[in-house]
TIGU-316498 format. One record per residue: x, y, z of N, C-alpha, C in turn; residue in one letter. Coordinates in steps of 0.1 Angstrom, whole numbers, always signed. Layout:
// residues N
+-------+-------+-------+-------+-------+-------+-------+-------+-------+-------+
:  n_c1 :  n_c2 :  n_c3 : ca_c1 : ca_c2 : ca_c3 :  c_c1 :  c_c2 :  c_c3 : lumvo :
+-------+-------+-------+-------+-------+-------+-------+-------+-------+-------+
:     X :     Y :     Z :     X :     Y :     Z :     X :     Y :     Z :     A :
...
+-------+-------+-------+-------+-------+-------+-------+-------+-------+-------+
// end
This chain:
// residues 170
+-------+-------+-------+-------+-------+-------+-------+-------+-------+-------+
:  n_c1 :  n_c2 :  n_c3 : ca_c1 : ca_c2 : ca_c3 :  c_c1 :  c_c2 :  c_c3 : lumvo :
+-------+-------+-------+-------+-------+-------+-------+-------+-------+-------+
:    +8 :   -12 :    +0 :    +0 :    +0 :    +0 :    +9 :   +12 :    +0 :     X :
:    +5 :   +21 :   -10 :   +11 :   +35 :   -10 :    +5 :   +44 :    +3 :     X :
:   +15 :   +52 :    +7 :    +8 :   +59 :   +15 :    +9 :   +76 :   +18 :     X :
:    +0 :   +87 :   +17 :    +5 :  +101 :   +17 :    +9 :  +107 :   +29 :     X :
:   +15 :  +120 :   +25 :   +27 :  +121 :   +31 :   +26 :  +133 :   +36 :     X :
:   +14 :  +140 :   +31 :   +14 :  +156 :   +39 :    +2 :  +156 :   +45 :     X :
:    +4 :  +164 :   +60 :    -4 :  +170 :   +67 :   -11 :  +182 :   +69 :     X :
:   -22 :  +190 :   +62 :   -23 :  +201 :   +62 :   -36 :  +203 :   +73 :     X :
:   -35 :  +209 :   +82 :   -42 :  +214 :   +94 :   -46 :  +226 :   +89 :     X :
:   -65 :  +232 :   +94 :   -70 :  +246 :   +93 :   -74 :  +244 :   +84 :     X :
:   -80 :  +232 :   +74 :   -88 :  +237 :   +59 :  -102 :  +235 :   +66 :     X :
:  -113 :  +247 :   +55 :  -121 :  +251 :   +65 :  -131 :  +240 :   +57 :     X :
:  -144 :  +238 :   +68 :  -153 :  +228 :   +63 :  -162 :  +226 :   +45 :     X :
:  -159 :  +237 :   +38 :  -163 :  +237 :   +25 :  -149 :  +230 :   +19 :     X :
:  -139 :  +236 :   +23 :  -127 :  +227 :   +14 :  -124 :  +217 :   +19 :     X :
:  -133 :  +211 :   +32 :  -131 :  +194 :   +38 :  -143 :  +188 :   +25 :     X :
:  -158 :  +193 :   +27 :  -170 :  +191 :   +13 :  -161 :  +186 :    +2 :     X :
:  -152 :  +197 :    +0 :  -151 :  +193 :   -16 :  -139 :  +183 :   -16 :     X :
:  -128 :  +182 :    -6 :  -117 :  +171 :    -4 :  -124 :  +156 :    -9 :     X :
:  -140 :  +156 :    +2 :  -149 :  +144 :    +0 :  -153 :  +139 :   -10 :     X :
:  -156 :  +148 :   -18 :  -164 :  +148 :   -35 :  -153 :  +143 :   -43 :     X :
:  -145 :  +150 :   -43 :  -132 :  +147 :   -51 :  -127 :  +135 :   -47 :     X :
:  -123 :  +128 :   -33 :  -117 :  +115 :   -30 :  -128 :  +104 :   -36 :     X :
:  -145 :  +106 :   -33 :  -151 :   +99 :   -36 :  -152 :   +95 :   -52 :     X :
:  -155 :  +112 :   -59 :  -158 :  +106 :   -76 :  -142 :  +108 :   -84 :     X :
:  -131 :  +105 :   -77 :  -121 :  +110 :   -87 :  -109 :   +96 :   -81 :     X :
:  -105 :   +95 :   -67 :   -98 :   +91 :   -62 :   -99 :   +75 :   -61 :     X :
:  -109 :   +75 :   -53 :  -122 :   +63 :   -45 :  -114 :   +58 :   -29 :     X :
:  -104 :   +67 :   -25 :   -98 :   +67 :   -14 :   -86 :   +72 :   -10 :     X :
:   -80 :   +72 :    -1 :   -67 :   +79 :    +6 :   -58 :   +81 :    -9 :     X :
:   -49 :   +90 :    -9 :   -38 :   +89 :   -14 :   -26 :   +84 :   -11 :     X :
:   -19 :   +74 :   -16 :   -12 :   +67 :    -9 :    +6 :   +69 :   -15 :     X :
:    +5 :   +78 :   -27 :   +16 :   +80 :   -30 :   +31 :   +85 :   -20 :     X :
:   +41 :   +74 :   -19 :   +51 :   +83 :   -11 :   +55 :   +78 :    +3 :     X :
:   +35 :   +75 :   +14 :   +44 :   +76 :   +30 :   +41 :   +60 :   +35 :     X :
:   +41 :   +49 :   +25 :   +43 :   +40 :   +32 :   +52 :   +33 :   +41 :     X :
:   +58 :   +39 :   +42 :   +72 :   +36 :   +57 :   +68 :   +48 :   +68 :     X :
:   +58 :   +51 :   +65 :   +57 :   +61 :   +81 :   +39 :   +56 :   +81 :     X :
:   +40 :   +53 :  +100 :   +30 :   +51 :  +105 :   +19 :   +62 :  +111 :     X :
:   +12 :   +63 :  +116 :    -3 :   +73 :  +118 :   +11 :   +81 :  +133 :     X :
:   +14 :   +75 :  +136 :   +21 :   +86 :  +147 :   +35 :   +91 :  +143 :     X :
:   +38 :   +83 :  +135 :   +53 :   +91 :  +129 :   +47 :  +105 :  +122 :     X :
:   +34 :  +103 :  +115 :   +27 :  +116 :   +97 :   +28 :  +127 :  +114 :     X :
:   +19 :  +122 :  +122 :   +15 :  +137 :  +132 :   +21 :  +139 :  +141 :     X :
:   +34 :  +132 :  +144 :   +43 :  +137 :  +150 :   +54 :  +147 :  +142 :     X :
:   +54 :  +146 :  +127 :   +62 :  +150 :  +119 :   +55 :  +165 :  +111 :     X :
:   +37 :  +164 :  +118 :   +29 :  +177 :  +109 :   +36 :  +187 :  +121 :     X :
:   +37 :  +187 :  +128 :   +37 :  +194 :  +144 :   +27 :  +205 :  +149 :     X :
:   +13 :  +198 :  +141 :    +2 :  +205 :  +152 :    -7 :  +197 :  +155 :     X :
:    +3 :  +188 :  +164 :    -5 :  +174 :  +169 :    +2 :  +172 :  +182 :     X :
:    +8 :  +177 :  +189 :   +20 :  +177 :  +195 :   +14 :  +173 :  +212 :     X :
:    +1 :  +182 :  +215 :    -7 :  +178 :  +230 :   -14 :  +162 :  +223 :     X :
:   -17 :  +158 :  +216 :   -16 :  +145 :  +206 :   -10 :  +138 :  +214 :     X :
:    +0 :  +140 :  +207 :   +14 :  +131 :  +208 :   +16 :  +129 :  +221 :     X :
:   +17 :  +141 :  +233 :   +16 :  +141 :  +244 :    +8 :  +131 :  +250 :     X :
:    -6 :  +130 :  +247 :   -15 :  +122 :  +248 :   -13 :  +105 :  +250 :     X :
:   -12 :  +106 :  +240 :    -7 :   +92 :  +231 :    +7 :   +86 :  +243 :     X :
:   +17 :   +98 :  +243 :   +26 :   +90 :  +253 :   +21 :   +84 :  +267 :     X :
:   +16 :   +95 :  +273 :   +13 :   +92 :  +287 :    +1 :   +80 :  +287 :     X :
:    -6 :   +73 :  +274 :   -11 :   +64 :  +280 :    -8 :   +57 :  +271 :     X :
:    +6 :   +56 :  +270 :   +10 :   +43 :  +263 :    +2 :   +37 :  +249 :     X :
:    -3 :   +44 :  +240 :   -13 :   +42 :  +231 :    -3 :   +47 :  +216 :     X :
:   +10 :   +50 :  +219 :   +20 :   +54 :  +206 :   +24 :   +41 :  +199 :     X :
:   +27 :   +29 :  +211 :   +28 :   +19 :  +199 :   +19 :   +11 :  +194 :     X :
:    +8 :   +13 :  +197 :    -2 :    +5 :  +192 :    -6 :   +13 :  +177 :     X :
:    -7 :   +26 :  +179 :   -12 :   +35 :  +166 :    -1 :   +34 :  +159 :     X :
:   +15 :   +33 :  +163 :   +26 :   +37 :  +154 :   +27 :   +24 :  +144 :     X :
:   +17 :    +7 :  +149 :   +19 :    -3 :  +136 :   +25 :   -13 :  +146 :     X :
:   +24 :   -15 :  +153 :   +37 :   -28 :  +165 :   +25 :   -40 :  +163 :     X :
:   +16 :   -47 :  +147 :   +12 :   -54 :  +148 :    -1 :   -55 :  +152 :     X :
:   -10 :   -44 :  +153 :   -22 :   -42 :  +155 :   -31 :   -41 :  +149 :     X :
:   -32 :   -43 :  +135 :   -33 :   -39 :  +123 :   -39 :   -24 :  +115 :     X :
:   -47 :   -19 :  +112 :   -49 :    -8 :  +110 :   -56 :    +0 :  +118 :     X :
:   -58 :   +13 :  +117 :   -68 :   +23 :  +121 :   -71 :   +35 :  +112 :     X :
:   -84 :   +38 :  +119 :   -88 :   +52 :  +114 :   -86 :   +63 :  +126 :     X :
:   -79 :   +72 :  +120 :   -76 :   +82 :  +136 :   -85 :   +91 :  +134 :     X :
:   -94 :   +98 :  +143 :   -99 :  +115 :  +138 :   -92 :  +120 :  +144 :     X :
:   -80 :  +130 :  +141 :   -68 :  +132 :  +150 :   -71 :  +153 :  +153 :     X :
:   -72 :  +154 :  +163 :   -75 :  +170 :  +170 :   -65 :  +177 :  +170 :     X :
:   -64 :  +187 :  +161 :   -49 :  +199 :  +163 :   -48 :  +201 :  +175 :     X :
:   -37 :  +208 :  +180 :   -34 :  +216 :  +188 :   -45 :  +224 :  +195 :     X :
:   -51 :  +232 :  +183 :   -59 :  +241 :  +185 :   -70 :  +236 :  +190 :     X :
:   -75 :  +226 :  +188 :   -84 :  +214 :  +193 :   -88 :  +215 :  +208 :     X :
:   -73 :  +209 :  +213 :   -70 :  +209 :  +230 :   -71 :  +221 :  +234 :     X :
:   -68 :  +236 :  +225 :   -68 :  +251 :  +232 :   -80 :  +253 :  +236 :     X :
:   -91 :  +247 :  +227 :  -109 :  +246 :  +230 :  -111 :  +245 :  +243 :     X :
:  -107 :  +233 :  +250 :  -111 :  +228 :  +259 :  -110 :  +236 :  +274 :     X :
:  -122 :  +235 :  +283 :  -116 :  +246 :  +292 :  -106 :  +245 :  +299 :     X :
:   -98 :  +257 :  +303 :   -87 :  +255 :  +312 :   -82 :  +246 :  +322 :     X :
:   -71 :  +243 :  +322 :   -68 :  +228 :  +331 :   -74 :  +213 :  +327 :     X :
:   -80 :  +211 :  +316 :   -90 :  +199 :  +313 :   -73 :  +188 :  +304 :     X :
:   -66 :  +195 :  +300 :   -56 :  +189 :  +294 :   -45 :  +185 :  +305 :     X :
:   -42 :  +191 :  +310 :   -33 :  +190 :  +325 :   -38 :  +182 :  +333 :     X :
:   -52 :  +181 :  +338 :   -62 :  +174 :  +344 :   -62 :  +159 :  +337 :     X :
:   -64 :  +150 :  +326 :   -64 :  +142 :  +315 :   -52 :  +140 :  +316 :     X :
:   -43 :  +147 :  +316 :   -22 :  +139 :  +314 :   -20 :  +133 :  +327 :     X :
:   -31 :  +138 :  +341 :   -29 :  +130 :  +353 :   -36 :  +120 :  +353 :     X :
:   -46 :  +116 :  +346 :   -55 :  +107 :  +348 :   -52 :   +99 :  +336 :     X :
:   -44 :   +92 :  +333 :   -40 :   +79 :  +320 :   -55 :   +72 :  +319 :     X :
:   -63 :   +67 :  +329 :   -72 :   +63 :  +324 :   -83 :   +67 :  +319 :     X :
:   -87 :   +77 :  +324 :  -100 :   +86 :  +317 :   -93 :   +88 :  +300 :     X :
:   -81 :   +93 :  +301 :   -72 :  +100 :  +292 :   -75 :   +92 :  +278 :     X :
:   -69 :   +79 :  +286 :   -70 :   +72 :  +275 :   -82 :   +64 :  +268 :     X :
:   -96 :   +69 :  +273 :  -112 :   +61 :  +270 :  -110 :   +73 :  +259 :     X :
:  -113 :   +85 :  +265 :  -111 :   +99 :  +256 :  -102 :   +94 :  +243 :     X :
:   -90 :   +94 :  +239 :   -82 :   +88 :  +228 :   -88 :   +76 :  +221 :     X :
:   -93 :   +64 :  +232 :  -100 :   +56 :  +221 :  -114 :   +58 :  +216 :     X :
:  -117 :   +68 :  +217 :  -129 :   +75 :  +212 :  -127 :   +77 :  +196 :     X :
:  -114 :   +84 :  +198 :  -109 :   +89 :  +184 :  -105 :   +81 :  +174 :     X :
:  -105 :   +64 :  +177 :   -98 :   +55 :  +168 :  -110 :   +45 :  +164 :     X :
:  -107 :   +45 :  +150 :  -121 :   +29 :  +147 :  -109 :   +21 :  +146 :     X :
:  -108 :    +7 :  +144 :  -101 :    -2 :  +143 :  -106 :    -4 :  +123 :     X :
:   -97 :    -9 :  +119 :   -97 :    -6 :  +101 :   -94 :    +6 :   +97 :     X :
:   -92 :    +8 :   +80 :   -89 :   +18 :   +73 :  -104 :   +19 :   +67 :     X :
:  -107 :   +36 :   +70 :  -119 :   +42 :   +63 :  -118 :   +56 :   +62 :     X :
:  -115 :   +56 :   +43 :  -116 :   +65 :   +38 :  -125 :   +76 :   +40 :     X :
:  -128 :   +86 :   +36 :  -139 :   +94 :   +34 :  -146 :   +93 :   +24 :     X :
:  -148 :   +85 :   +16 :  -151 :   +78 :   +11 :  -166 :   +72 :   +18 :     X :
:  -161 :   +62 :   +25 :  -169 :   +53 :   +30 :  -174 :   +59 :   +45 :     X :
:  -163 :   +72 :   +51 :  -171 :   +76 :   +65 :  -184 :   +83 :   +60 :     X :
:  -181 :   +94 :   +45 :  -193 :   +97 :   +45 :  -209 :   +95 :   +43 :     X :
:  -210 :   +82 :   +39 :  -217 :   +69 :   +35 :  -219 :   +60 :   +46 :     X :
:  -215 :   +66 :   +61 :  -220 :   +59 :   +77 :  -228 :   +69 :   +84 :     X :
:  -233 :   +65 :   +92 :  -239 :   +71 :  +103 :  -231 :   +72 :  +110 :     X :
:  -226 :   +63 :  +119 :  -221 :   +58 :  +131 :  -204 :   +48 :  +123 :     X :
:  -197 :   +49 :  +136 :  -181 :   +43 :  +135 :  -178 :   +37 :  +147 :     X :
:  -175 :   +25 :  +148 :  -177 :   +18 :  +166 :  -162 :   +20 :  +167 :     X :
:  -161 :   +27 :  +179 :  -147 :   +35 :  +181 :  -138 :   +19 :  +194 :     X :
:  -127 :   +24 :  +188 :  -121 :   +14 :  +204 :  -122 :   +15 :  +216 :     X :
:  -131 :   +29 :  +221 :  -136 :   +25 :  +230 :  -147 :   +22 :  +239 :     X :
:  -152 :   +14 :  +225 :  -169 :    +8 :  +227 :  -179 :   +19 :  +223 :     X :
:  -181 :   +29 :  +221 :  -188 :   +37 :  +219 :  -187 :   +41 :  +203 :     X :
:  -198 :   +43 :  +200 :  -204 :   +43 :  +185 :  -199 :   +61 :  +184 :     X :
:  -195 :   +67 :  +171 :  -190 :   +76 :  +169 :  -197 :   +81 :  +161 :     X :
:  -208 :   +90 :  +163 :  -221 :   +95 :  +151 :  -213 :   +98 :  +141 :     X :
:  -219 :  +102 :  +127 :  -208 :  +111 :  +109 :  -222 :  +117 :  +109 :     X :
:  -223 :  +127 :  +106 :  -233 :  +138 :  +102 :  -222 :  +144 :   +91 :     X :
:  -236 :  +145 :   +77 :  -230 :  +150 :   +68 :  -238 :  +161 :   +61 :     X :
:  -244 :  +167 :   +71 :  -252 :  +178 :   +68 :  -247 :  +191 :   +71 :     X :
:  -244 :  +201 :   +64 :  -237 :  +210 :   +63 :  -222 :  +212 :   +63 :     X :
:  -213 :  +201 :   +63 :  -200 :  +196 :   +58 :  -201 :  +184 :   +68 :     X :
:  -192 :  +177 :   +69 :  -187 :  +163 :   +71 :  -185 :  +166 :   +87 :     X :
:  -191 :  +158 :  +100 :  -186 :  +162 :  +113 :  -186 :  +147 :  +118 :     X :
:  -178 :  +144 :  +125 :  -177 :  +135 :  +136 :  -180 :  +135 :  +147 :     X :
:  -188 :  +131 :  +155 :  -187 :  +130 :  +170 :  -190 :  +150 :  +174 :     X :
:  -198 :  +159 :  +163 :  -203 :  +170 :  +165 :  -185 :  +177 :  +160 :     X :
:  -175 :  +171 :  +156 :  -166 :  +176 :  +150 :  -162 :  +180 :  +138 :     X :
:  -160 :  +192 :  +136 :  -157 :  +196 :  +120 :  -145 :  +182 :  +112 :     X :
:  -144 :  +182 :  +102 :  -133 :  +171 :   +96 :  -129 :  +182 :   +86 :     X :
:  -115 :  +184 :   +95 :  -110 :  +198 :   +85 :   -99 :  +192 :   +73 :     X :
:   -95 :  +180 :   +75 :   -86 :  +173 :   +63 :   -89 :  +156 :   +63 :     X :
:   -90 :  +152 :   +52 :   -94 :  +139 :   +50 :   -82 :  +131 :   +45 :     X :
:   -79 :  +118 :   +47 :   -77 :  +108 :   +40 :   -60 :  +113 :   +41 :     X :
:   -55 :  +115 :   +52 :   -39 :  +112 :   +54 :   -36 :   +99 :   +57 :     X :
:   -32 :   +92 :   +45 :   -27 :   +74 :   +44 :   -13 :   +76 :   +52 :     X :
:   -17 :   +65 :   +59 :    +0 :   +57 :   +65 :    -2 :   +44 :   +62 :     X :
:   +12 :   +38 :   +67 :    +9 :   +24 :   +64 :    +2 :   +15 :   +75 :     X :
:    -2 :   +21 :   +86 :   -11 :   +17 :   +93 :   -26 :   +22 :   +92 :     X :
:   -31 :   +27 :   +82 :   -41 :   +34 :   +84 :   -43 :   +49 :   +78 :     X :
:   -54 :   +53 :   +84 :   -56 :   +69 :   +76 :   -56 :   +77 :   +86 :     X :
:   -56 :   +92 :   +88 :   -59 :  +102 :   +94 :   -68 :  +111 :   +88 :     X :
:   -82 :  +117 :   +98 :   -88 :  +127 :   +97 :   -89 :  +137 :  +104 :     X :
:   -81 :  +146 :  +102 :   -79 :  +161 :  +110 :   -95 :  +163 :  +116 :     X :
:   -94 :  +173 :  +129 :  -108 :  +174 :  +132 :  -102 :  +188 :  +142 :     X :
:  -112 :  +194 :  +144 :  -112 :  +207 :  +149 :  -118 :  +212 :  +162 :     X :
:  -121 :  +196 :  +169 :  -124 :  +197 :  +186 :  -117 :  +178 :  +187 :     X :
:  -119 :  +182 :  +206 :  -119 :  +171 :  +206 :  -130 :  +163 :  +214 :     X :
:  -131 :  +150 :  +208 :  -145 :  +142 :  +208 :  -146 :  +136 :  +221 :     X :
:  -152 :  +141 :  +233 :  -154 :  +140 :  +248 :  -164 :  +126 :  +243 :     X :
:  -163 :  +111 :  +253 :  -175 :  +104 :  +253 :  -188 :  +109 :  +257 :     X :
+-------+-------+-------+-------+-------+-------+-------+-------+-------+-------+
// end
């Protein structure tokens, strides 16, 4: 599997619309040209506005499971930086102490498989890893779990990434 290689964070929800149209009637999925040797945490460790992410991911030990150590794929909806700035004061600080809350929150964000946009758009619902169904509303641009999907279909060789513009509380 080929896999893509750039991260662009901040595209607004009409140019997430039309990302969808175009992957669906042009593409029929990820782009895969280029990042097959880099895994879903190498792409957003390497965009660097993923970084309270990545933070994330460390403290509850959830980096090697997403980075490919055998797990087989995922779909990430992966929250900027600016994501975490949303949230109210101390709620990130608060979550880096608590690994387990921390990390139900993070498996919220992951389905187990690769699904393009393509096929998210064409769901209702995404049963996330951590048991809880992940609504897709595609009524007035593409949203997840009541979150904008500001970039679609970042292939790795473990899977894909969808940028999103909050993060998805259970």
């Amino acid at each position: 599997m080929n896999k893509a290689r750039v991260i662009i964070a901040a595209v607004g929800v009409v140019a997430m619309s039309t990302a969808f149209a175009v992957t669906n009637s042009i593409a029929g999925g990820p782009d895969r040209a280029g990042a097959k040797e880099k895994s879903i945490v190498q792409i957003a460790r390497a965009a660097g506005s993923f970084q309270t992410l990545i933070a994330a991911l460390d403290a509850t030990d959830l980096v090697g499971t997403l980075t490919g150590q055998g797990h087989g794929t995922f779909t990430v909806f992966a929250p900027t930086d600016e994501a975490f700035a949303k949230l109210p004061a101390g709620t990130v600080e608060s979550l880096l102490n608590d690994p387990a809350a921390l990390k139900q929150i993070l498996l919220y964000h992951v389905v187990q498989g690769e699904f393009p946009a393509s096929q998210v758009t064409s769901m209702t619902s995404l049963p996330t890893l951590n048991g809880k169904a992940l609504m897709v509303d595609t009524m007035g641009g593409v949203k997840v779990g009541g979150a904008n999907v500001i970039q679609a279909d970042i292939a790795a060789r473990n899977g894909v990434i969808h940028v999103i513009d909050s993060v998805l509380i259970p």
